[in-house]
C-alpha positions as a LaTeX table, in Angstrom:
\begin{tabular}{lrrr}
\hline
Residue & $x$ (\AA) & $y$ (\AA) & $z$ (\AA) \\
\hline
Unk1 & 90.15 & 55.83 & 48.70 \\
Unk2 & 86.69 & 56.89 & 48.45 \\
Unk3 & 85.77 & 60.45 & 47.43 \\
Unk4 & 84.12 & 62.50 & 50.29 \\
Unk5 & 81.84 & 63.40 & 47.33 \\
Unk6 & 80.47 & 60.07 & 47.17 \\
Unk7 & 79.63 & 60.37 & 50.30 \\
Unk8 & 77.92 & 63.48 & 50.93 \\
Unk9 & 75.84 & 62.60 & 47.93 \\
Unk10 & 74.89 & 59.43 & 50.14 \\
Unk11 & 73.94 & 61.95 & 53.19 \\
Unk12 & 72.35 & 64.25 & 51.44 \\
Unk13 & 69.85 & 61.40 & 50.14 \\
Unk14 & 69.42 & 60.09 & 53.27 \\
Unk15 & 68.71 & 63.29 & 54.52 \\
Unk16 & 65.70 & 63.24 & 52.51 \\
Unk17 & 65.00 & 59.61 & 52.76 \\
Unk18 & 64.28 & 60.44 & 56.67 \\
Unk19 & 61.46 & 62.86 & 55.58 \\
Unk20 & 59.89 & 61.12 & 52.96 \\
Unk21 & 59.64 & 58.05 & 55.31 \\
Unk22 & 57.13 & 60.50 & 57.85 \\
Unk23 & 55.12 & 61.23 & 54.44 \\
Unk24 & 51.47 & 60.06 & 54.36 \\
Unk25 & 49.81 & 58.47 & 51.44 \\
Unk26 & 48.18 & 61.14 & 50.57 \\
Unk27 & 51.41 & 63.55 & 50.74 \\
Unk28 & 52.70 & 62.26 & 47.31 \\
Unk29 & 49.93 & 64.31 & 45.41 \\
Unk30 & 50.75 & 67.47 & 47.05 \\
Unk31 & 51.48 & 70.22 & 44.88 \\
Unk32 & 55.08 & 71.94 & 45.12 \\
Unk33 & 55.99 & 75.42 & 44.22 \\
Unk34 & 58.33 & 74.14 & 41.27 \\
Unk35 & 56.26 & 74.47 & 38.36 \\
Unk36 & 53.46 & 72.43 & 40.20 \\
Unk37 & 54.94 & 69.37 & 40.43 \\
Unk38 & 53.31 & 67.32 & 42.81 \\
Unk39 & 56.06 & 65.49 & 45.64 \\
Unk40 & 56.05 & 61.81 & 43.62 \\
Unk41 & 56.89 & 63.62 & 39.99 \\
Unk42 & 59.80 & 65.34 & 42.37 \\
Unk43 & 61.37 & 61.55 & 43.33 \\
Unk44 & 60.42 & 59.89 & 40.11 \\
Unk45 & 62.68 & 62.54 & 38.41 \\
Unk46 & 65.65 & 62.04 & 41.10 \\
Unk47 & 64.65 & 58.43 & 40.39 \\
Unk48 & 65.32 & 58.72 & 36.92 \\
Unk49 & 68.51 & 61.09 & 37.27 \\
Unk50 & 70.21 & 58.06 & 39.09 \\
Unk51 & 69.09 & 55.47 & 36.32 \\
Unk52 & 70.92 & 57.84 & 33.62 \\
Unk53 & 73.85 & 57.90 & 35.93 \\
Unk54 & 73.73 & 54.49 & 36.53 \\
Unk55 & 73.56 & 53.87 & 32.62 \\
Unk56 & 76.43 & 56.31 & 32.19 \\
Unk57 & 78.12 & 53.93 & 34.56 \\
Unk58 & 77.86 & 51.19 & 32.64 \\
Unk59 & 79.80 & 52.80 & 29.67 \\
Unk60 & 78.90 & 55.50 & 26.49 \\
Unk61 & 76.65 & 52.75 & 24.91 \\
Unk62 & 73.93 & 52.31 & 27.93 \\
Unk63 & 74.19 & 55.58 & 28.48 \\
Unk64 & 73.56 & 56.93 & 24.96 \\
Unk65 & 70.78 & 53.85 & 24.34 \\
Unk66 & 68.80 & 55.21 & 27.40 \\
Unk67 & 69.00 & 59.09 & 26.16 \\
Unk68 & 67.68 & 57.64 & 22.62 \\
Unk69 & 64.70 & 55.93 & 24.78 \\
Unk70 & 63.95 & 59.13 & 26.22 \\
Unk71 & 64.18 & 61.04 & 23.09 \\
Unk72 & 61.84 & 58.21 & 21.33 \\
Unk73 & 59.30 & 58.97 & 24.15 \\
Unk74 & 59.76 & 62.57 & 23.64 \\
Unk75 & 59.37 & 62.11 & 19.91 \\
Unk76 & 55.29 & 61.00 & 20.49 \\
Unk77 & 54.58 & 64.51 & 22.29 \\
Unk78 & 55.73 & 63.34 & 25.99 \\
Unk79 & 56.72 & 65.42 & 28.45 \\
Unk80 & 59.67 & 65.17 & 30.56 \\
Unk81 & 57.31 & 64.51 & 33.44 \\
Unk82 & 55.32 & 62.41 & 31.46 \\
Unk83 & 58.12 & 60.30 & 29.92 \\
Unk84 & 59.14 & 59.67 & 33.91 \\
Unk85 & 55.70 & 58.70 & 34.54 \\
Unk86 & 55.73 & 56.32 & 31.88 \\
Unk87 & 59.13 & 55.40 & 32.41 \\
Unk88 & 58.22 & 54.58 & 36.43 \\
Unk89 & 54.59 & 53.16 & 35.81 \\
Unk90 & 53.07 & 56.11 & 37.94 \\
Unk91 & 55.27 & 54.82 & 41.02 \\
Unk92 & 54.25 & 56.56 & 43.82 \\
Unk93 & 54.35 & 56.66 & 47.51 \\
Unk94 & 55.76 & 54.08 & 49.78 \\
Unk95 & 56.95 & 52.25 & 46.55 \\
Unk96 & 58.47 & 54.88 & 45.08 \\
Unk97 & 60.55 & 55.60 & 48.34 \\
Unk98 & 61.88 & 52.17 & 48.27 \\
Unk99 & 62.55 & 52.22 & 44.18 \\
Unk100 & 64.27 & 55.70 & 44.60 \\
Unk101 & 66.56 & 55.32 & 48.04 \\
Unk102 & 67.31 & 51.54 & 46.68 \\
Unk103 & 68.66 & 52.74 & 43.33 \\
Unk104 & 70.89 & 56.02 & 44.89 \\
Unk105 & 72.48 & 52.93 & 47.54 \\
Unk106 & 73.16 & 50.84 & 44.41 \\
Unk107 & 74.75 & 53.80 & 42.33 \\
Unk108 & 77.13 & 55.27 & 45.13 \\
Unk109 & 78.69 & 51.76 & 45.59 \\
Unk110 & 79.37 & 51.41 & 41.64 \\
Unk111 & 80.95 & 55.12 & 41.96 \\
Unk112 & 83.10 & 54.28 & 44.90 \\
Unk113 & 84.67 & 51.16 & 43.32 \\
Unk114 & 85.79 & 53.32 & 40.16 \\
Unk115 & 89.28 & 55.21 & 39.86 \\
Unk116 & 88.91 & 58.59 & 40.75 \\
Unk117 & 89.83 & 59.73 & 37.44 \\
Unk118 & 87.41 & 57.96 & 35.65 \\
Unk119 & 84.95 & 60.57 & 33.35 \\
Unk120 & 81.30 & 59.87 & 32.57 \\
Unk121 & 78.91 & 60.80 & 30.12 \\
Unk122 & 76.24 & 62.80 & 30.99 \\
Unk123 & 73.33 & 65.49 & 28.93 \\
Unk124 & 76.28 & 68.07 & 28.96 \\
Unk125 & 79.84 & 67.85 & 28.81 \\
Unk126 & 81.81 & 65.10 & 30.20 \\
Unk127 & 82.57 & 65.23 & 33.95 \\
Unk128 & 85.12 & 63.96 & 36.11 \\
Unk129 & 83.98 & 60.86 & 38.70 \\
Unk130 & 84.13 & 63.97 & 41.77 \\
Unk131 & 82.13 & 66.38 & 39.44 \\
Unk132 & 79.45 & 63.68 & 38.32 \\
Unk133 & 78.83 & 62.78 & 41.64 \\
Unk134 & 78.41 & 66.06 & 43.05 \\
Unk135 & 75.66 & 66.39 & 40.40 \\
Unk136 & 73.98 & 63.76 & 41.68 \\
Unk137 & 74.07 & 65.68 & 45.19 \\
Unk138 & 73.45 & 68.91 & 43.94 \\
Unk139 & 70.10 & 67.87 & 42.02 \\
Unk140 & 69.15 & 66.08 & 44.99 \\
Unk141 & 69.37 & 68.63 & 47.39 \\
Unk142 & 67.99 & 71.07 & 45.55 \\
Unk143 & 64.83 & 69.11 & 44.30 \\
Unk144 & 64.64 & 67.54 & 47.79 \\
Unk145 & 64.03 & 71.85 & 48.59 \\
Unk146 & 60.35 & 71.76 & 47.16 \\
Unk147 & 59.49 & 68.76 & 49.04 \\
Unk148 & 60.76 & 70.02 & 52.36 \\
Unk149 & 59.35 & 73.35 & 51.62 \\
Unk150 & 55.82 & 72.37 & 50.82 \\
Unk151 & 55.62 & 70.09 & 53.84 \\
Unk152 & 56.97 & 73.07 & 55.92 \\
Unk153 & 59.93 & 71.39 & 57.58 \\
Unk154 & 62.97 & 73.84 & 57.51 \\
Unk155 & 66.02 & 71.59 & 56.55 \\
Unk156 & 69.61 & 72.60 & 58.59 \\
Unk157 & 72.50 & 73.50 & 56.39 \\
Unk158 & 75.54 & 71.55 & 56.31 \\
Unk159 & 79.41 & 72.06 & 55.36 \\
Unk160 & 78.58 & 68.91 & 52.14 \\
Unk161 & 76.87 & 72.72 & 50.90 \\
Unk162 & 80.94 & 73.05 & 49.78 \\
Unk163 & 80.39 & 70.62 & 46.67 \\
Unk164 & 77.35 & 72.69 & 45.69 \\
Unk165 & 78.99 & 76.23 & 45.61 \\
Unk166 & 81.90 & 74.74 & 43.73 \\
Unk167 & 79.71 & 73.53 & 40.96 \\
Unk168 & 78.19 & 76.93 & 41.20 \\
Unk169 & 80.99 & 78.92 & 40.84 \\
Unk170 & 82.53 & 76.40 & 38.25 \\
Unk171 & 79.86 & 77.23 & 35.93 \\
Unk172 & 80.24 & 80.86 & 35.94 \\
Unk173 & 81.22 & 80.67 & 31.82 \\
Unk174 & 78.96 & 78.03 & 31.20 \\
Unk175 & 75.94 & 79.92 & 32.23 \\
Unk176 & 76.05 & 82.13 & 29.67 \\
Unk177 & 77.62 & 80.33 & 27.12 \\
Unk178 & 74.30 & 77.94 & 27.52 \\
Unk179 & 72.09 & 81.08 & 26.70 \\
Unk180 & 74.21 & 81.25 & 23.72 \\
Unk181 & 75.44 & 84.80 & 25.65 \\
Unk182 & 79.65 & 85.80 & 26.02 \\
Unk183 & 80.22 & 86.14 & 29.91 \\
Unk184 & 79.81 & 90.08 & 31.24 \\
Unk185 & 83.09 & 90.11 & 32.86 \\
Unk186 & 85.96 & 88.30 & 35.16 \\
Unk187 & 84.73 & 85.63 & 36.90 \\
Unk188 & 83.61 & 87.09 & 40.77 \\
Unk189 & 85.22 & 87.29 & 43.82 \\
Unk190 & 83.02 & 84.40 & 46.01 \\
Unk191 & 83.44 & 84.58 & 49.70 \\
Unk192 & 80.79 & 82.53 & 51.86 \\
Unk193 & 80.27 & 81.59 & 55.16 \\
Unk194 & 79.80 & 77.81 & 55.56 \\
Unk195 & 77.58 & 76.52 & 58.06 \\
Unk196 & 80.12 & 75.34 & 60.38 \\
Unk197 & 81.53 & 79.04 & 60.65 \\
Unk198 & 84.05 & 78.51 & 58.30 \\
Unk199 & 85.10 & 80.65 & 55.25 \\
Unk200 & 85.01 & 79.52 & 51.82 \\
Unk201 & 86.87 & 81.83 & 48.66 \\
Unk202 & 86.68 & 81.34 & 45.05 \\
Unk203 & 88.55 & 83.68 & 42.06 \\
Unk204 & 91.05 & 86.83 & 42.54 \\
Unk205 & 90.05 & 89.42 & 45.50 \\
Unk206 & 87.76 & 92.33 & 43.52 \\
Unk207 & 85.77 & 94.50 & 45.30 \\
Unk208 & 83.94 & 95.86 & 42.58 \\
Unk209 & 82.63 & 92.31 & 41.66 \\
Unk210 & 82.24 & 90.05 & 44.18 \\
Unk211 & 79.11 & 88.11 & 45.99 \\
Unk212 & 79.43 & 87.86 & 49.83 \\
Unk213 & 77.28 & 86.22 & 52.37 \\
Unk214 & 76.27 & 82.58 & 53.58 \\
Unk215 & 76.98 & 79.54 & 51.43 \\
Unk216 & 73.26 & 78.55 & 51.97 \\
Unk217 & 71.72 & 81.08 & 50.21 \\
Unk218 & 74.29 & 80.91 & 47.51 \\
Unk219 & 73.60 & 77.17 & 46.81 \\
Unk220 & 70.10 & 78.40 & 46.41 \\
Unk221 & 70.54 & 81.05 & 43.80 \\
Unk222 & 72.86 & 79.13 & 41.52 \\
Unk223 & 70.55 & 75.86 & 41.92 \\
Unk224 & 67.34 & 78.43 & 41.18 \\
Unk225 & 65.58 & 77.02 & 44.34 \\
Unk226 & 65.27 & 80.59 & 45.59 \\
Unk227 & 65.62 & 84.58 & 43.43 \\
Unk228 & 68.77 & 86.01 & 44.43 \\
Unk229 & 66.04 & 89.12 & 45.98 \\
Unk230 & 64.78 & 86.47 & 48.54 \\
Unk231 & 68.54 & 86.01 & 50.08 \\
Unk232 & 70.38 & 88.14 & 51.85 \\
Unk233 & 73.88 & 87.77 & 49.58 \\
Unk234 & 75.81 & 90.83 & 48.97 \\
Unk235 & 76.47 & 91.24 & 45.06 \\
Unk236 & 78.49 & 93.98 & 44.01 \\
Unk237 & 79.39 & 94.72 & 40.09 \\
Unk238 & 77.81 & 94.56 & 36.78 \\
Unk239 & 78.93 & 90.80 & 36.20 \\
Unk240 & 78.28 & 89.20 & 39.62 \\
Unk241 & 74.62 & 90.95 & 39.38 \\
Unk242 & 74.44 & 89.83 & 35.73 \\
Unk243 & 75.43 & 85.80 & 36.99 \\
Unk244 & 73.71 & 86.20 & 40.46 \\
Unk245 & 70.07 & 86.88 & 38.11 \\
Unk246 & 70.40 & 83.93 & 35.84 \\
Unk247 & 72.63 & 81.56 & 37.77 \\
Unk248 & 72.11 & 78.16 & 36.50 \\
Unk249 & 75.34 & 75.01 & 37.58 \\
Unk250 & 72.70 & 72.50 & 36.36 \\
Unk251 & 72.52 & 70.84 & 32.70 \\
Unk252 & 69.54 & 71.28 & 30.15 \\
Unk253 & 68.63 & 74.27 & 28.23 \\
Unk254 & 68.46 & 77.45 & 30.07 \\
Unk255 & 65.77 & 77.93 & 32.74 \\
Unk256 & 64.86 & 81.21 & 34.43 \\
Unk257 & 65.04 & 81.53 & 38.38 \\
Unk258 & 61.89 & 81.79 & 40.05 \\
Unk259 & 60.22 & 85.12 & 40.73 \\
Unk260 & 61.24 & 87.19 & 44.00 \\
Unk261 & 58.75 & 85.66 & 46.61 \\
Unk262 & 57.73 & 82.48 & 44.66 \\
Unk263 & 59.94 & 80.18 & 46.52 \\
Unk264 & 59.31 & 79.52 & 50.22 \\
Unk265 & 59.02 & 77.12 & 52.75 \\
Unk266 & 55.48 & 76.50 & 53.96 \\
Unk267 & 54.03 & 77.67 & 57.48 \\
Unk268 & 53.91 & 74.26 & 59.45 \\
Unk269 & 50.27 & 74.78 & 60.23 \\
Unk270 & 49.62 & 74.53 & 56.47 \\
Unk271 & 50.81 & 71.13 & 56.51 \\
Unk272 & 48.78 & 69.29 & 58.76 \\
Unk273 & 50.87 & 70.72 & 61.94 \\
Unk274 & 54.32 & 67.97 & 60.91 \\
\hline
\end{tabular}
């Protein structure tokens, strides 16, 4: 049986597919609110997320060959942008669209034909096949954000938001212990509200530490799309305000949520009126 995971990750590309495929030509340059990455450096780095889970597929010695490419490239003064660039030939555009969407299709049919308890490599620890794949969603929905926000199209929240608030609160610990920092306290109570209405728990009832409100803007603060200021989540207790202001259930070194107010999506009339 497939997992629903594999899916969703499917949906949520395709979700974005449909939106790149209105973008014009000249869209691709257009500068996000993510460190200034312009929309193409945005799907050659989902591009090359897939390619590292596609080598991580294909067992612990493609996988660690491509990380020692990338490290070689990194080596000469690259940057992660730049190695992509380099990596991609500049792809861009219509192109790109076709390299990226073709690539995700190609890697959710090699997850779906593995066992379910099959664990992959990837740039932290090992993950379970459901956990890996939900990676793969989560960094597409949230890197899909900038593009949606910068062309001012506001994207509806769905219930596949449940994989992305489990990673979230499954890295709780690992937050910290990535900023080389002991955790401030019990995990929190997590209650959301998932798009559909329902309700969605996590951890031991505490009402002096706990984080309330919709799942959306959840997914947003632990992804670091939005600041936890810029929702409207209820966070209660020293180590649910701690979490809620570094939040981070993506791998790499630590990275620092944007500023209150630096993360928005677009008016529409900025955009060309889309």
């Amino acid at each position: 049986m497939v997992l629903q995971q594999i899916a969703d990750f499917r949906a949520e590309a395709d979700e974005l597919n449909v939106l790149l495929l209105t973008l014009h030509e000249a869209d691709w340059a257009r500068t996000t609110l993510f460190k200034s990455w312009a929309i193409a450096d945005v799907v050659r780095h989902l591009h090359s997320g897939d390619l590292l889970a596609a080598a991580s597929a294909d067992g612990p010695e493609a996988f660690a060959q491509m990380r020692a490419e990338t490290q070689a490239l990194r080596d000469r003064g690259l940057s992660r942008l730049e190695v992509e660039r380099h990596r991609l030939d500049n792809l861009s555009g219509a192109r790109l669209q076709e390299r990226w969407y073709g690539q995700m299709a190609a890697l959710c049919d090699r997850l779906a034909a593995m066992p379910a308890d099959t664990r992959l490599k990837w740039a932290g620890p090992d993950m379970g096949l459901r956990m890996f794949t939900t990676a793969r969603q989560m960094e597409t929905w949230a890197h899909g954000q900038e593009i949606f926000d910068v062309m001012g199209v506001v994207r509806q929240p769905t219930d596949r938001l449940r994989n992305i608030a489990e990673i979230g609160v499954r890295t709780y610990g690992w937050t910290f212990a990535n900023r080389g920092q002991a955790t401030p306290g019990p995990a929190p109570y997590v209650r959301l509200r998932a798009p559909s209405g329902a309700i969605w728990e996590w951890n031991d009832h505490a009402p002096d530490n706990c984080i309330e409100g919709e799942a959306l803007d959840f997914c947003q603060v632990v992804t670091q799309v939005r600041n936890v200021v810029d929702t409207a989540l209820t966070v209660i207790g020293h180590p649910a305000q701690t979490w809620m202001g570094v939040a981070q259930c993506f791998a790499g070194p630590p990275e620092n949520p944007p500023a209150p107010g630096t993360r928005f999506t677009a008016a529409r009339k900025a955009v060309g009126g889309r």
